[in-house]
VMD Tcl script that builds the backbone (N, CA, C; Angstrom):
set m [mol new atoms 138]
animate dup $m
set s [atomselect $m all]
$s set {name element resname resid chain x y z} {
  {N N UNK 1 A -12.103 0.215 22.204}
  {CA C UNK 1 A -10.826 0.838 21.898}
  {C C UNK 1 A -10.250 0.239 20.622}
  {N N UNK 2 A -9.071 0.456 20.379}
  {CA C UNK 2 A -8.757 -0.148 19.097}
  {C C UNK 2 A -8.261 -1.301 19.198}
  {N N UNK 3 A -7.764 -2.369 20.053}
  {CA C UNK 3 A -7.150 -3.701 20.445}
  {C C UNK 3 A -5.586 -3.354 19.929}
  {N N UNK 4 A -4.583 -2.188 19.922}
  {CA C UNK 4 A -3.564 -2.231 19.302}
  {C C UNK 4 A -2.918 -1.826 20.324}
  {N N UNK 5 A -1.316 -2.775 20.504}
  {CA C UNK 5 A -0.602 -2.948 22.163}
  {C C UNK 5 A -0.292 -1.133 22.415}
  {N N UNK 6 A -0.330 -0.673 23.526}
  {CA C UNK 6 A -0.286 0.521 24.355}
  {C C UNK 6 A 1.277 1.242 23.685}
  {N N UNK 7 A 2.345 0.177 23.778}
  {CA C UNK 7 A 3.798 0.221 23.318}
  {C C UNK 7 A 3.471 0.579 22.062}
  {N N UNK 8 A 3.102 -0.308 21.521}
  {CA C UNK 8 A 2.861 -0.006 19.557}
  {C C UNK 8 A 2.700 1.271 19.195}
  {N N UNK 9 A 0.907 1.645 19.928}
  {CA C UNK 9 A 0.551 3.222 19.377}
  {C C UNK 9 A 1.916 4.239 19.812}
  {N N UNK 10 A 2.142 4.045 21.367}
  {CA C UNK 10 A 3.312 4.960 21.489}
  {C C UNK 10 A 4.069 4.918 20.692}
  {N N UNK 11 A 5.177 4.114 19.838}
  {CA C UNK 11 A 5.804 4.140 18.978}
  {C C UNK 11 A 5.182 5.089 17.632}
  {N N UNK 12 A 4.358 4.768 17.403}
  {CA C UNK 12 A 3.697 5.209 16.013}
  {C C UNK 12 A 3.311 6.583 16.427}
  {N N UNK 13 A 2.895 6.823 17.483}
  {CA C UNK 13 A 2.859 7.969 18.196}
  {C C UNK 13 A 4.180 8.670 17.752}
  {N N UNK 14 A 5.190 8.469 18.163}
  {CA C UNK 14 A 6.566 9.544 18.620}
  {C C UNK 14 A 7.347 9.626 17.569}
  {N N UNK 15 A 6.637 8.605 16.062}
  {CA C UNK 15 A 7.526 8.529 14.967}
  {C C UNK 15 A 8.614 7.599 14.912}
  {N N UNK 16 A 8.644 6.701 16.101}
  {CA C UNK 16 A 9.487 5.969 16.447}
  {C C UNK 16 A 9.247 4.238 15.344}
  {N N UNK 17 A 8.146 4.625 15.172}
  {CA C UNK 17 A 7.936 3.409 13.937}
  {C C UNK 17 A 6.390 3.755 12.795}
  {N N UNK 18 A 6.625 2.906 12.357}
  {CA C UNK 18 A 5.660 3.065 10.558}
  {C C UNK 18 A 3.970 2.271 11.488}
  {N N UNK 19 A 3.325 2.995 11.402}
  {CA C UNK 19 A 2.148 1.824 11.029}
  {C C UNK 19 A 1.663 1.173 10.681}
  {N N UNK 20 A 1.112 -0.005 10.699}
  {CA C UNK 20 A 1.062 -1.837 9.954}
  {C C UNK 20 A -0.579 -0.927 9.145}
  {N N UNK 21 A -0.880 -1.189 7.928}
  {CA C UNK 21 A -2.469 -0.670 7.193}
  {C C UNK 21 A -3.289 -1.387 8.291}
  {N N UNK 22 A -3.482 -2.241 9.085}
  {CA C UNK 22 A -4.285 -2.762 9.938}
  {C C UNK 22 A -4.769 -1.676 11.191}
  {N N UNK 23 A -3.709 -1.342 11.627}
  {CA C UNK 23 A -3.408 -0.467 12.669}
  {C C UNK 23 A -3.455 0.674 12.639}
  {N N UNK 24 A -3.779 1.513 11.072}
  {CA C UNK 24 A -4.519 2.439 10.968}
  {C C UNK 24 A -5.681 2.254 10.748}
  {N N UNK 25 A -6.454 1.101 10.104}
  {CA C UNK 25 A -7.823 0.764 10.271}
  {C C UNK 25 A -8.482 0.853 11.029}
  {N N UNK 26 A -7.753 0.030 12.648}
  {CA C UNK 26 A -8.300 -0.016 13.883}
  {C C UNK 26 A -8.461 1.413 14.119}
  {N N UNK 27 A -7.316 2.645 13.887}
  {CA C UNK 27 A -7.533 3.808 14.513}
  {C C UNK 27 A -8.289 4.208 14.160}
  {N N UNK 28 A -8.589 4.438 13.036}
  {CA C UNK 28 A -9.645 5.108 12.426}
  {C C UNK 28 A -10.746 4.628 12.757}
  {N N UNK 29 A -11.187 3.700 12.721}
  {CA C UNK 29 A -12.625 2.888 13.292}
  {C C UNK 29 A -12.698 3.481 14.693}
  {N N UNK 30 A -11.592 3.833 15.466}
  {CA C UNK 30 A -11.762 4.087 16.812}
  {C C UNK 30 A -12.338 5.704 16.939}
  {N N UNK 31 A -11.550 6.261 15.852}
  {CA C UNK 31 A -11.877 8.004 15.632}
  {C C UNK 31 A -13.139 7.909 15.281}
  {N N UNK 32 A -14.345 6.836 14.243}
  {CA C UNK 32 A -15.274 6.858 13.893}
  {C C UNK 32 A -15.306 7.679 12.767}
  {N N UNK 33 A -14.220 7.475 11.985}
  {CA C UNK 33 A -13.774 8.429 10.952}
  {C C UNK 33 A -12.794 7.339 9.693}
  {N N UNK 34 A -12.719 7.945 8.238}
  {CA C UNK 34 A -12.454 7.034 7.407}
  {C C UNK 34 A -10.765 7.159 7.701}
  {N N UNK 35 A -10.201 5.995 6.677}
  {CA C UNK 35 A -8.977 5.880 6.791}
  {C C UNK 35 A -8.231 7.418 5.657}
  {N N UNK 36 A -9.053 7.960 4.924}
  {CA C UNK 36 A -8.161 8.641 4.071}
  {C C UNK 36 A -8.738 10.259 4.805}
  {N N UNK 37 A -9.932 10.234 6.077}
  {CA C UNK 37 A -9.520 11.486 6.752}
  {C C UNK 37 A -8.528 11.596 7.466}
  {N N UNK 38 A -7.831 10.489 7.951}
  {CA C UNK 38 A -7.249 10.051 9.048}
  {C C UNK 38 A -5.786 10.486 8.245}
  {N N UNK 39 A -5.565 9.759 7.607}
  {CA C UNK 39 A -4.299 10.094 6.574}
  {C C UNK 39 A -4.243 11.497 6.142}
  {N N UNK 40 A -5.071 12.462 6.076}
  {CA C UNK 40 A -5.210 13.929 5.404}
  {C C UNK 40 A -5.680 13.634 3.608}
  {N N UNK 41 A -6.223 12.866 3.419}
  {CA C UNK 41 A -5.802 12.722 1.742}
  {C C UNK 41 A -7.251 13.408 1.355}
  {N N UNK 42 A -7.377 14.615 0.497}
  {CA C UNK 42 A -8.188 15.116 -0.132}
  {C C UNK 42 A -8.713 14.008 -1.486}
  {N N UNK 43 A -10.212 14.543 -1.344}
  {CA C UNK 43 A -11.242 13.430 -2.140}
  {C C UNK 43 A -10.769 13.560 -3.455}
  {N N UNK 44 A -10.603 12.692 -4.490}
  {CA C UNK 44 A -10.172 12.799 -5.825}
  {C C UNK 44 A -11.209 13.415 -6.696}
  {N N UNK 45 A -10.369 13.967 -6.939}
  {CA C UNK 45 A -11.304 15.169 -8.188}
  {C C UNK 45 A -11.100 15.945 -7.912}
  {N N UNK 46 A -9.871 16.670 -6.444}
  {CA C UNK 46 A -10.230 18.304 -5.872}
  {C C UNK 46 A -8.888 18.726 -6.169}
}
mol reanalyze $m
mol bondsrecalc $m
mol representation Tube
mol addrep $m
């Protein structure tokens, strides 16, 4: 799983707080997916 407290994601979940760059790392590693699919950010150059 991602090791990030249950409370935390909920927060970051509901908009109720910002995500630490760590804590989107973990998610993304958990999705098995990069941090800038995860974010929506189209590849540079497009």
């Amino acid at each position: 799983m991602t090791h990030i407290d249950r409370r935390t994601y909920q927060r970051i979940e509901a908009g109720q707080s910002d995500p630490r760059y760590g804590d989107l790392l973990l998610i993304a590693a958990a999705l098995e997916t990069s941090l800038a699919d995860l974010m929506g950010c189209a590849p540079a150059g497009s």
